[in-house]
Jmol script that loads the backbone (N, CA, C; Angstrom):
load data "model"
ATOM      1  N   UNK A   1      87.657  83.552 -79.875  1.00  0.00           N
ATOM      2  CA  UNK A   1      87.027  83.712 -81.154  1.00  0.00           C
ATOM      3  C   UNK A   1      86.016  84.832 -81.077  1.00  0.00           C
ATOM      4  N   UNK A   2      86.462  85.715 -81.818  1.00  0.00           N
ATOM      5  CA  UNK A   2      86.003  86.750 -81.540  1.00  0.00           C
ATOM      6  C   UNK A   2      84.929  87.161 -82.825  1.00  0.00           C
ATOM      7  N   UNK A   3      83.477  86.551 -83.595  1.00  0.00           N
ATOM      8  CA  UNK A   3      83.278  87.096 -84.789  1.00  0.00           C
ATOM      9  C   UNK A   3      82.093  88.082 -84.912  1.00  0.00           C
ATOM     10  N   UNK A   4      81.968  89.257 -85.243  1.00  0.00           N
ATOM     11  CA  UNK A   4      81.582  89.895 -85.677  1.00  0.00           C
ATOM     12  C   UNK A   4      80.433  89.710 -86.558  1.00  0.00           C
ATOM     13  N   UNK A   5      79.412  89.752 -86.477  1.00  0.00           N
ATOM     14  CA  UNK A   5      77.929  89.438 -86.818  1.00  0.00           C
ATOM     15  C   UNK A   5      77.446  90.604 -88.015  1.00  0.00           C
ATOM     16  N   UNK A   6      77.638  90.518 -89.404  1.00  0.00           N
ATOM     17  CA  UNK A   6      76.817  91.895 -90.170  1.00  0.00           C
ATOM     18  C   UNK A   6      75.578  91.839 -90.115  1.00  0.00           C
ATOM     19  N   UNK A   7      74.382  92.528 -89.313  1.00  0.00           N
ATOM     20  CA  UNK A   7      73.580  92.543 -89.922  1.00  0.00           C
ATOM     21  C   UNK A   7      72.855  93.299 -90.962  1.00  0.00           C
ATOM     22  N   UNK A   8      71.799  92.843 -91.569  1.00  0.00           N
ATOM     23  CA  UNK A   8      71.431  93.303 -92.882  1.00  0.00           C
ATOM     24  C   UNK A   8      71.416  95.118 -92.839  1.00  0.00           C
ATOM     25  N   UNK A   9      71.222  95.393 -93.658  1.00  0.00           N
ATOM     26  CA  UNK A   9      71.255  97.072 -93.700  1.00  0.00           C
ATOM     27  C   UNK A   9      69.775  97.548 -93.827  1.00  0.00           C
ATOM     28  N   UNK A  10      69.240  97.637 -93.011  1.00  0.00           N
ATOM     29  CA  UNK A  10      67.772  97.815 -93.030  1.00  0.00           C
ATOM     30  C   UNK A  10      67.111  99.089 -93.443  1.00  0.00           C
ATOM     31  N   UNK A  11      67.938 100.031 -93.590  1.00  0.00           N
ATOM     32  CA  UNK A  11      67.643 101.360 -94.537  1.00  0.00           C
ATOM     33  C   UNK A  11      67.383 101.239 -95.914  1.00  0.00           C
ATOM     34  N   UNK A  12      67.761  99.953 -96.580  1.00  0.00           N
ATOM     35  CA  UNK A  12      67.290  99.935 -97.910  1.00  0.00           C
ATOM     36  C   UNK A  12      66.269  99.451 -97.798  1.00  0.00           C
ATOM     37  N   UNK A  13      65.841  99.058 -97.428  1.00  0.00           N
ATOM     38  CA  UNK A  13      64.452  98.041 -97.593  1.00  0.00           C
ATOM     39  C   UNK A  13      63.296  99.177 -96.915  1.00  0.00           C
ATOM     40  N   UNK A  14      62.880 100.297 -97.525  1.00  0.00           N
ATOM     41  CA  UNK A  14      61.687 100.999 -96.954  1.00  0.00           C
ATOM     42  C   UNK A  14      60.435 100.532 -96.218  1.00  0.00           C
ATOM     43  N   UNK A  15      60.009 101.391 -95.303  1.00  0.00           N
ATOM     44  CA  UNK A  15      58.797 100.882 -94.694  1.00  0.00           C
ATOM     45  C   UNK A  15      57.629 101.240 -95.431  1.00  0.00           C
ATOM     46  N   UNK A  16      56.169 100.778 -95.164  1.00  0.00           N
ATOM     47  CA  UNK A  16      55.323 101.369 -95.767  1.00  0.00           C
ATOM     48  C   UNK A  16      55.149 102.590 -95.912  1.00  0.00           C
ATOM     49  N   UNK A  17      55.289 103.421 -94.732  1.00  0.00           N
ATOM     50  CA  UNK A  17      55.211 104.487 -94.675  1.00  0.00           C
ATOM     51  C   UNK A  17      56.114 105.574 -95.610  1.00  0.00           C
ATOM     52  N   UNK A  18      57.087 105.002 -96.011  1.00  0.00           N
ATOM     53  CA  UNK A  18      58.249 105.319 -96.747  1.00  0.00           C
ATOM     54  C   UNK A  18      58.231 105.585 -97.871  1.00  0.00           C
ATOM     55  N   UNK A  19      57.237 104.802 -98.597  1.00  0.00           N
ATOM     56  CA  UNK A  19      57.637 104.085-100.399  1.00  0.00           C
ATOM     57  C   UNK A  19      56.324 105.320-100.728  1.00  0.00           C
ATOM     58  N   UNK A  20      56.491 105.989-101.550  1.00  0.00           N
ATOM     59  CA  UNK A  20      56.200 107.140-102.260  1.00  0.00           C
ATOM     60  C   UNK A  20      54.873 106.687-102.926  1.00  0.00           C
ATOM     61  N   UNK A  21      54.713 105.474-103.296  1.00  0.00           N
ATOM     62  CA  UNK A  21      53.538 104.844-104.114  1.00  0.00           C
ATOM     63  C   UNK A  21      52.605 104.069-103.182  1.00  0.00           C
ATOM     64  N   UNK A  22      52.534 104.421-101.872  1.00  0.00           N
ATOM     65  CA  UNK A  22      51.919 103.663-100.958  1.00  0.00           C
ATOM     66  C   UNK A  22      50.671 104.754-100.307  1.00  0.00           C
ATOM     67  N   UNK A  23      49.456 104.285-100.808  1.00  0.00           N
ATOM     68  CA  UNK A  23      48.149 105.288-100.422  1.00  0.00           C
ATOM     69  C   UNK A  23      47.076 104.013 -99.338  1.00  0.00           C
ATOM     70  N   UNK A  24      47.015 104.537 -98.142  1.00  0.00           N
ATOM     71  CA  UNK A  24      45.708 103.501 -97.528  1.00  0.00           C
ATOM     72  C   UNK A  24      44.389 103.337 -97.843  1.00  0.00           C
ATOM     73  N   UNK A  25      43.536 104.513 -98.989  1.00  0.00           N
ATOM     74  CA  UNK A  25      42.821 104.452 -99.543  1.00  0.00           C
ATOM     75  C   UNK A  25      42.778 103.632-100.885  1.00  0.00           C
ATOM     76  N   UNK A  26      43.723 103.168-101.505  1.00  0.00           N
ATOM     77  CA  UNK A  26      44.014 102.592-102.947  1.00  0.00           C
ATOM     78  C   UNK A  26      42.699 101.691-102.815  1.00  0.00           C
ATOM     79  N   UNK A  27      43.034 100.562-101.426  1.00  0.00           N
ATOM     80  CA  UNK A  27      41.896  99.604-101.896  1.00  0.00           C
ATOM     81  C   UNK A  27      40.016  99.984-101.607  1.00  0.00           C
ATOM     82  N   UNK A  28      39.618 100.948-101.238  1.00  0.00           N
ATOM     83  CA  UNK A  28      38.456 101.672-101.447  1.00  0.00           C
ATOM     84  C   UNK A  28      38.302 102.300-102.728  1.00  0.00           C
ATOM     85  N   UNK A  29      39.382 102.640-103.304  1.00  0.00           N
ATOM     86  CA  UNK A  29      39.403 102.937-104.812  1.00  0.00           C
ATOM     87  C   UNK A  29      38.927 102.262-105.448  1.00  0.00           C
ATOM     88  N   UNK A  30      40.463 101.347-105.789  1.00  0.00           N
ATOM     89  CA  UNK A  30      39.938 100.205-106.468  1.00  0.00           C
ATOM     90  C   UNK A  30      38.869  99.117-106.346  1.00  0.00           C
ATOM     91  N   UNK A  31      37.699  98.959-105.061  1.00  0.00           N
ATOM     92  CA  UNK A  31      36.743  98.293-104.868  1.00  0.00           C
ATOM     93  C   UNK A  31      35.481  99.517-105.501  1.00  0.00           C
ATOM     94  N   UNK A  32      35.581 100.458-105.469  1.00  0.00           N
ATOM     95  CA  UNK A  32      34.482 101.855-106.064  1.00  0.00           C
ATOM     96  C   UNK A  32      34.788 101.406-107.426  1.00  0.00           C
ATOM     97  N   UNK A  33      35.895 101.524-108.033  1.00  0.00           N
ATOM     98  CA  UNK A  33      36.150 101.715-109.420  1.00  0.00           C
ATOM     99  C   UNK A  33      35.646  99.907-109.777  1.00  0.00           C
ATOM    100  N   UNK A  34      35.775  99.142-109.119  1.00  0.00           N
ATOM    101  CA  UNK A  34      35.205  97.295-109.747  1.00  0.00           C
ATOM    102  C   UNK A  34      33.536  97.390-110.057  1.00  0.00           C
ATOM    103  N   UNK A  35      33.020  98.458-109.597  1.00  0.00           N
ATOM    104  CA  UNK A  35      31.550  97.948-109.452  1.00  0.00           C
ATOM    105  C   UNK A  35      30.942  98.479-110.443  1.00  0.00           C
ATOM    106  N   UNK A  36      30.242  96.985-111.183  1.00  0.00           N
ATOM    107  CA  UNK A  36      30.170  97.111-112.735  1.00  0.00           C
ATOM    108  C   UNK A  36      28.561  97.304-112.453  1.00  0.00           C
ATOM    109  N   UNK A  37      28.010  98.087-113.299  1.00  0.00           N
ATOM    110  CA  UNK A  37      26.862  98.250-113.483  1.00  0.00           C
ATOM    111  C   UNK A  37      25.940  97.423-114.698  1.00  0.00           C
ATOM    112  N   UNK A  38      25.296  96.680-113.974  1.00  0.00           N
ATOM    113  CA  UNK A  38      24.793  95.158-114.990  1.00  0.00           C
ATOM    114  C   UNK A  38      23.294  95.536-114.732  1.00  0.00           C
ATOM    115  N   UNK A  39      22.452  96.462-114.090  1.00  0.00           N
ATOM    116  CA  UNK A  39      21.399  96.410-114.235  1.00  0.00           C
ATOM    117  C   UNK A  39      20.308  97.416-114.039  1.00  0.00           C
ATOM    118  N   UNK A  40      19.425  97.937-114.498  1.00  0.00           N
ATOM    119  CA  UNK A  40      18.944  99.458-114.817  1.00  0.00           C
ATOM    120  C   UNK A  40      18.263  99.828-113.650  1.00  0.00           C
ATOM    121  N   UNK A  41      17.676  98.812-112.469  1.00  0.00           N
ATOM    122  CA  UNK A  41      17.005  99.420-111.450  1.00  0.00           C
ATOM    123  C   UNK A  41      18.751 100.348-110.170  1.00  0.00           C
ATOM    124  N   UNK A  42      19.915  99.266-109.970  1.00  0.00           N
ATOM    125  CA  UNK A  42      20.989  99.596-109.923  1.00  0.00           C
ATOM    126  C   UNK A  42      21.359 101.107-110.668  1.00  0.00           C
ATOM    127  N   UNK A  43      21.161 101.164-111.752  1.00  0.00           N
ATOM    128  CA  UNK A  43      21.441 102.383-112.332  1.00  0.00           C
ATOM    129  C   UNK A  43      20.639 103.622-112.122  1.00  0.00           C
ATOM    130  N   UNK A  44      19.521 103.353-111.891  1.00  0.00           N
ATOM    131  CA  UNK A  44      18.629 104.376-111.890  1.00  0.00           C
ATOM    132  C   UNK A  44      18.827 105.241-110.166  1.00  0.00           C
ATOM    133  N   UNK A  45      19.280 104.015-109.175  1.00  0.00           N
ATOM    134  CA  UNK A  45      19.648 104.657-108.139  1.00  0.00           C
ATOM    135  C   UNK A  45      21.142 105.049-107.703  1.00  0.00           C
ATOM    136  N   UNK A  46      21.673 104.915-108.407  1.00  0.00           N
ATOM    137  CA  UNK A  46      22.869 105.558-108.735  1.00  0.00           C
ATOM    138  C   UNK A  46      23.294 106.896-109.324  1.00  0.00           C
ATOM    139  N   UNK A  47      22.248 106.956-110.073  1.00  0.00           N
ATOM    140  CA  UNK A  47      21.510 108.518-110.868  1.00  0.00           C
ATOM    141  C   UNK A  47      21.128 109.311-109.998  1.00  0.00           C
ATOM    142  N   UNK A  48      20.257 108.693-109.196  1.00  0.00           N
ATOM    143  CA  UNK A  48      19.821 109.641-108.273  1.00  0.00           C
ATOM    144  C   UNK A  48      20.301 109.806-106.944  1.00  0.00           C
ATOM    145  N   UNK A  49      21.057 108.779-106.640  1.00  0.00           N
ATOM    146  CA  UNK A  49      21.666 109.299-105.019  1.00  0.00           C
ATOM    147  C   UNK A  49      23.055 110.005-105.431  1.00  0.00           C
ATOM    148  N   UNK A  50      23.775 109.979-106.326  1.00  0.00           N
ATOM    149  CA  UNK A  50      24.737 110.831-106.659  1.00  0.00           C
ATOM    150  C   UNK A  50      24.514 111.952-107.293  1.00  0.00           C
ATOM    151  N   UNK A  51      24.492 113.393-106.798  1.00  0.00           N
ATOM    152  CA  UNK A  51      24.241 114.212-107.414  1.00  0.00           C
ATOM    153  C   UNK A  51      25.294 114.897-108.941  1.00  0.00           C
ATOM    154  N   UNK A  52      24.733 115.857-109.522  1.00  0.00           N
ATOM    155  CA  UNK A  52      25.367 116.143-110.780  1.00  0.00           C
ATOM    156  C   UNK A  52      26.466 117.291-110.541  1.00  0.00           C
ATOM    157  N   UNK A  53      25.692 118.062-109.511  1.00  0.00           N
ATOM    158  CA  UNK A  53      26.656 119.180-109.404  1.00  0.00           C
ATOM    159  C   UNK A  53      26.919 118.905-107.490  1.00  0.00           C
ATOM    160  N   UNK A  54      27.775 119.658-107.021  1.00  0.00           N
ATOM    161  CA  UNK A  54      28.076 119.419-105.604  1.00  0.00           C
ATOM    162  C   UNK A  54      27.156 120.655-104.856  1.00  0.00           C
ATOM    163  N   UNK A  55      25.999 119.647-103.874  1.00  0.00           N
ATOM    164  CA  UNK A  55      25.365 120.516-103.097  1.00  0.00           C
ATOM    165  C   UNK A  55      25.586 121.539-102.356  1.00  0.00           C
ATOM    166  N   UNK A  56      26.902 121.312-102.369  1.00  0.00           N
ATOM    167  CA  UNK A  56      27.367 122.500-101.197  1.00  0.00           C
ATOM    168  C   UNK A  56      27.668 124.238-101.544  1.00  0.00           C
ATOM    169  N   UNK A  57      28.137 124.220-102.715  1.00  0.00           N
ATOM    170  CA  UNK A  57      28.475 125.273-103.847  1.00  0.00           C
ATOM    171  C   UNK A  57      27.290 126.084-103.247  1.00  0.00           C
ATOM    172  N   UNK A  58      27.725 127.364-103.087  1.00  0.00           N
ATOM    173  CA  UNK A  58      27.078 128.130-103.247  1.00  0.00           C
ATOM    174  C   UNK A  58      27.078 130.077-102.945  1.00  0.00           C
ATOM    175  N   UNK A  59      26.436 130.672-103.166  1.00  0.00           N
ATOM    176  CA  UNK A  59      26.491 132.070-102.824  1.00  0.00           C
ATOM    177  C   UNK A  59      25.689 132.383-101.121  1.00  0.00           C
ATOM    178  N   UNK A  60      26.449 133.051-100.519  1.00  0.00           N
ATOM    179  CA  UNK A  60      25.796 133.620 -99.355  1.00  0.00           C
ATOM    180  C   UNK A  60      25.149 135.188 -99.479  1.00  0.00           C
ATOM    181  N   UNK A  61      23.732 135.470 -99.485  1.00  0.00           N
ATOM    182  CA  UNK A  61      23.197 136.972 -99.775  1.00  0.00           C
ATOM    183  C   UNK A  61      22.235 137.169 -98.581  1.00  0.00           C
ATOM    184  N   UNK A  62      23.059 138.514 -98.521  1.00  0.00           N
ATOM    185  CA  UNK A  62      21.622 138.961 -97.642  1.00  0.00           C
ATOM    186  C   UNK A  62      21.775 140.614 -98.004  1.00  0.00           C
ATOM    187  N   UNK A  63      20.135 140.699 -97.723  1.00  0.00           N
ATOM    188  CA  UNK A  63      19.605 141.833 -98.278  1.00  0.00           C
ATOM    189  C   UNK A  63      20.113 142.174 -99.966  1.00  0.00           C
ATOM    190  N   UNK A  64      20.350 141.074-100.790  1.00  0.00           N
ATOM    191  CA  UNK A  64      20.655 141.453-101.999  1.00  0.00           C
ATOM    192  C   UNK A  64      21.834 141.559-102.306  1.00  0.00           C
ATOM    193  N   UNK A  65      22.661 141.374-101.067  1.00  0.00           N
ATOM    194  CA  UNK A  65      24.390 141.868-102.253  1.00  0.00           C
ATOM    195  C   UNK A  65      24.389 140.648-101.358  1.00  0.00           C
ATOM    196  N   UNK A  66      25.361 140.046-102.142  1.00  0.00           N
ATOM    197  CA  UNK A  66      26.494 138.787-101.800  1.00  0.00           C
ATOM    198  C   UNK A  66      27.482 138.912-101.036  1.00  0.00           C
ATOM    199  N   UNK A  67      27.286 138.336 -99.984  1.00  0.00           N
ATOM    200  CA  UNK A  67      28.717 138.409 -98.643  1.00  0.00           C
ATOM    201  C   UNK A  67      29.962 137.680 -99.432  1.00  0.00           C
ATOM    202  N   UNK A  68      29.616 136.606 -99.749  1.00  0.00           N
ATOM    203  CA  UNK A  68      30.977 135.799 -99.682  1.00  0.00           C
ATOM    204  C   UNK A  68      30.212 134.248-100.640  1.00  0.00           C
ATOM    205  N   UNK A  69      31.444 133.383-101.406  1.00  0.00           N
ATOM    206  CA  UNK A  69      31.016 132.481-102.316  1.00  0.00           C
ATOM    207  C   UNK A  69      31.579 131.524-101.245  1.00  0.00           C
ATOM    208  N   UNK A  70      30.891 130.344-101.172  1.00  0.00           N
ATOM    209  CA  UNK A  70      31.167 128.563-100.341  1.00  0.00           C
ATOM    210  C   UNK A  70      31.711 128.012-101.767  1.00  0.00           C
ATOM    211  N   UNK A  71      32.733 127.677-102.142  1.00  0.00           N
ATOM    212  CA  UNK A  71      33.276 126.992-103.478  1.00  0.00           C
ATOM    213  C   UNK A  71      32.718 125.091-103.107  1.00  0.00           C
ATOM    214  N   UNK A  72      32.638 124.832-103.943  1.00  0.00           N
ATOM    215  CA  UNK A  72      32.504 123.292-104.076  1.00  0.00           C
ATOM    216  C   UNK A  72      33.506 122.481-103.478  1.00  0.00           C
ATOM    217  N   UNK A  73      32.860 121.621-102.292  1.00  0.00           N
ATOM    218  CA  UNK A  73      33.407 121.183-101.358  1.00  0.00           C
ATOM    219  C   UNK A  73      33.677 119.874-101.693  1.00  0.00           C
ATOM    220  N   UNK A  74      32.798 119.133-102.509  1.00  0.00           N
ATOM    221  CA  UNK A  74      32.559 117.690-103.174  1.00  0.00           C
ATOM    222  C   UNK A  74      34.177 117.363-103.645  1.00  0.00           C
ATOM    223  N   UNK A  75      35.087 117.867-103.866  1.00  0.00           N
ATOM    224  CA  UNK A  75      36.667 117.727-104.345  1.00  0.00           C
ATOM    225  C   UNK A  75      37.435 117.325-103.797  1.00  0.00           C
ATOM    226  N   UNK A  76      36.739 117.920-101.922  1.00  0.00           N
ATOM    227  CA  UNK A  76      37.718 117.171-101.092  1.00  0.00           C
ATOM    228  C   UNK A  76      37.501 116.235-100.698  1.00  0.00           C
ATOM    229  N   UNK A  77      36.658 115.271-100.909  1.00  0.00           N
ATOM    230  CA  UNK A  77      35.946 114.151-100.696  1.00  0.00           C
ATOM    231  C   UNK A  77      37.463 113.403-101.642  1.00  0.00           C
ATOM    232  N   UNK A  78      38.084 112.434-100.549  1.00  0.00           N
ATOM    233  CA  UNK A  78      39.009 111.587-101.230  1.00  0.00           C
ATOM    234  C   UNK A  78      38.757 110.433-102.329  1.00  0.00           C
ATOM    235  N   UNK A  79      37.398 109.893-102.492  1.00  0.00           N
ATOM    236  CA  UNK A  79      36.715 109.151-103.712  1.00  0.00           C
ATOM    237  C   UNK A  79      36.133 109.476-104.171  1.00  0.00           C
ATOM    238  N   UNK A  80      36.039 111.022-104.713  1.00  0.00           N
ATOM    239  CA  UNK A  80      35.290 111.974-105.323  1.00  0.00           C
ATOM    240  C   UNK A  80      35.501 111.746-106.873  1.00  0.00           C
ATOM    241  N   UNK A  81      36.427 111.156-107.679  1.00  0.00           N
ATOM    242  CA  UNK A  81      36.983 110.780-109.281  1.00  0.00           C
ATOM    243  C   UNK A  81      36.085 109.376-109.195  1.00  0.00           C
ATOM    244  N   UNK A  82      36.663 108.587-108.302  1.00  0.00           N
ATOM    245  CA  UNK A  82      35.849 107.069-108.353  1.00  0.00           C
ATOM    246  C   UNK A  82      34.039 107.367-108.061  1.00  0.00           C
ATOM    247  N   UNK A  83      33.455 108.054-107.430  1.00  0.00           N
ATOM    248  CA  UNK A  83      32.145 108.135-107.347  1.00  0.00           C
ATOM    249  C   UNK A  83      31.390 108.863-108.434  1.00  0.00           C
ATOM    250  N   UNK A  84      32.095 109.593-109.040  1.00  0.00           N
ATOM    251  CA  UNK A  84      31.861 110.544-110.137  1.00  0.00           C
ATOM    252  C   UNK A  84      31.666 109.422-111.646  1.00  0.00           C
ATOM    253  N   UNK A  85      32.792 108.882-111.451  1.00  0.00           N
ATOM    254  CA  UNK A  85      33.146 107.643-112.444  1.00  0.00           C
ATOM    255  C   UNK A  85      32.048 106.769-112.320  1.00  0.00           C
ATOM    256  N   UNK A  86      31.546 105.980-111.320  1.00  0.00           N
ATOM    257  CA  UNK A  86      30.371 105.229-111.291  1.00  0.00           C
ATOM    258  C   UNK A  86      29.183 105.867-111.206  1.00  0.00           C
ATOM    259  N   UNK A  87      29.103 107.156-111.502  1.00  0.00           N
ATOM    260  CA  UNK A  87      27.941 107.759-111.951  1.00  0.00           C
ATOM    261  C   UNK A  87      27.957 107.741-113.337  1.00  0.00           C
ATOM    262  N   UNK A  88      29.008 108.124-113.811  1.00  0.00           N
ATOM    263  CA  UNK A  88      29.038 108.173-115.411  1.00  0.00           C
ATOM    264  C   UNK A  88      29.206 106.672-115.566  1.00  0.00           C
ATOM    265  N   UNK A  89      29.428 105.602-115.442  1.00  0.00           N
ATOM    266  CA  UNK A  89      28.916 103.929-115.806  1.00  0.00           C
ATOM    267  C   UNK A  89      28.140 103.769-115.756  1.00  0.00           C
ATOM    268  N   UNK A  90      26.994 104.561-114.905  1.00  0.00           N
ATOM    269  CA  UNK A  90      25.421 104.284-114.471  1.00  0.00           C
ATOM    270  C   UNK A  90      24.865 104.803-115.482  1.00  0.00           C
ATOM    271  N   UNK A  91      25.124 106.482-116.154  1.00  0.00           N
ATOM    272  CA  UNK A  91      24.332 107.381-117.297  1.00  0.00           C
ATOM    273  C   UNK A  91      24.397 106.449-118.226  1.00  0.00           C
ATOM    274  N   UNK A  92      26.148 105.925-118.741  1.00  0.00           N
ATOM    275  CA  UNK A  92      25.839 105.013-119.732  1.00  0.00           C
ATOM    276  C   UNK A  92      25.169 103.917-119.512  1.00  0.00           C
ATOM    277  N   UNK A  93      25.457 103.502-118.699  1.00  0.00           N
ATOM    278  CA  UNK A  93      24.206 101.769-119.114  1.00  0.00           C
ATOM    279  C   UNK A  93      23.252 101.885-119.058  1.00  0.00           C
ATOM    280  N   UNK A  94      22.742 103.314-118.752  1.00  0.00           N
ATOM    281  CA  UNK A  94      21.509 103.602-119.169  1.00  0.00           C
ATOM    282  C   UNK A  94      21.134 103.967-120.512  1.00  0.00           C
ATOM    283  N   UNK A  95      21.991 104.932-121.273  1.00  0.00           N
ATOM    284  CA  UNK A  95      21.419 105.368-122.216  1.00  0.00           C
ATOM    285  C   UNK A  95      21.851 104.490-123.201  1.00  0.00           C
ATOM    286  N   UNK A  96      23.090 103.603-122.978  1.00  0.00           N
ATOM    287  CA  UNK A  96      23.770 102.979-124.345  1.00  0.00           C
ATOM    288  C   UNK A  96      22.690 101.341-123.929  1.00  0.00           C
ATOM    289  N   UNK A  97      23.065 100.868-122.992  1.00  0.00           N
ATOM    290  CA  UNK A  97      22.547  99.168-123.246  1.00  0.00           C
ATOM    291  C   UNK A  97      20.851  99.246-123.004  1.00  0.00           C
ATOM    292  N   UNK A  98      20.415  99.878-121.854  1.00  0.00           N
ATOM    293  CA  UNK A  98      18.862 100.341-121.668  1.00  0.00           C
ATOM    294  C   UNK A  98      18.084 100.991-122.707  1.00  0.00           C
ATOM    295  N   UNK A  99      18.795 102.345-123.116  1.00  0.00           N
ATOM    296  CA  UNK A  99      18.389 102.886-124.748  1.00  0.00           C
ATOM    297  C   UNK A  99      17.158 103.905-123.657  1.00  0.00           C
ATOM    298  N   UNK A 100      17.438 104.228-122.270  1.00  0.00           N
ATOM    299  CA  UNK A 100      16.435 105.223-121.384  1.00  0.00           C
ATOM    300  C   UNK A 100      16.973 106.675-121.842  1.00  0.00           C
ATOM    301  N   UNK A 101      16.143 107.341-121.856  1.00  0.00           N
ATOM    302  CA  UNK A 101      16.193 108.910-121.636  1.00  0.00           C
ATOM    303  C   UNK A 101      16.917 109.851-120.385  1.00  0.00           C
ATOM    304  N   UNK A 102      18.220 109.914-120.557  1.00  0.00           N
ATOM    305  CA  UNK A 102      18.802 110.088-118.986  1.00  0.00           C
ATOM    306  C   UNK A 102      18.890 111.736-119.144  1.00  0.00           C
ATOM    307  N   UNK A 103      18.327 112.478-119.981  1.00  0.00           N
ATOM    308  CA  UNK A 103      18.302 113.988-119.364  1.00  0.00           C
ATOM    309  C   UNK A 103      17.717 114.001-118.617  1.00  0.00           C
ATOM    310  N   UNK A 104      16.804 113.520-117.678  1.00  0.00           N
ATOM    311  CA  UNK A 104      16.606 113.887-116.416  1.00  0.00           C
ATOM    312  C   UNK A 104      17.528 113.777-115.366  1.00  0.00           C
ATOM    313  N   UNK A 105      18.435 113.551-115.684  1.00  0.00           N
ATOM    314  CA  UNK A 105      19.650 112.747-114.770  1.00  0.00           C
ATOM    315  C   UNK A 105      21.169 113.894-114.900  1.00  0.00           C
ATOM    316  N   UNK A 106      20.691 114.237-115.800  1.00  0.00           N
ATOM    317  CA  UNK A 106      21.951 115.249-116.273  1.00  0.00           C
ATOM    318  C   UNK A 106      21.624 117.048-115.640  1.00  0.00           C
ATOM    319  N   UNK A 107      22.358 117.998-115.368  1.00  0.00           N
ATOM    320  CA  UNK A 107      22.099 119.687-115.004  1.00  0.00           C
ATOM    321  C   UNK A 107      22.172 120.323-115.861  1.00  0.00           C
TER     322      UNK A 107
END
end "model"
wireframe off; spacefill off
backbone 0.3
color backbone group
């Protein structure tokens, strides 16, 4: 008795590594993007440890003419949309539910 065993075809069934919609950052995302802003001392340091524009930007000069431009580096930061985003949840719950003055907070 001679029988012959099929096993499954394991090429359909992709690995993680495989499936096109599979990112290892998703859940640092989605834990950045949950965090609800419920309270104005929370907000106010959120204002301020996230900056408005990216520190790094900038012009290199010497003696008056410009060597070369450093472009804004803050982009490659992989939770750079989600940190940006909970800055702008912070401006608003400041200015909409608090009713604070957030041009100081703004460039």
């Amino acid at each position: 008795m001679n029988t012959i065993t099929k096993s499954p075809n394991l090429s359909y069934f992709p690995t993680l590594a495989q499936r096109k919609d599979w990112n290892p950052l998703r859940p640092i995302r989605r834990w950045i993007d949950s965090i609800t802003v419920k309270n104005s001392r929370f907000a106010h340091f959120v204002c301020q440890l996230i900056p408005c524009e990216c520190p790094f930007e900038r012009d290199v000069v010497l003696l008056g003419r410009k060597l070369f431009h450093i472009p804004p580096l803050c982009k490659l930061n992989p939770f750079y949309n989600e940190i940006v985003g909970l800055r702008f949840r912070a401006l608003t719950y400041l200015s909409d539910v608090c009713e604070v003055d957030v041009t100081q907070y703004i460039c």
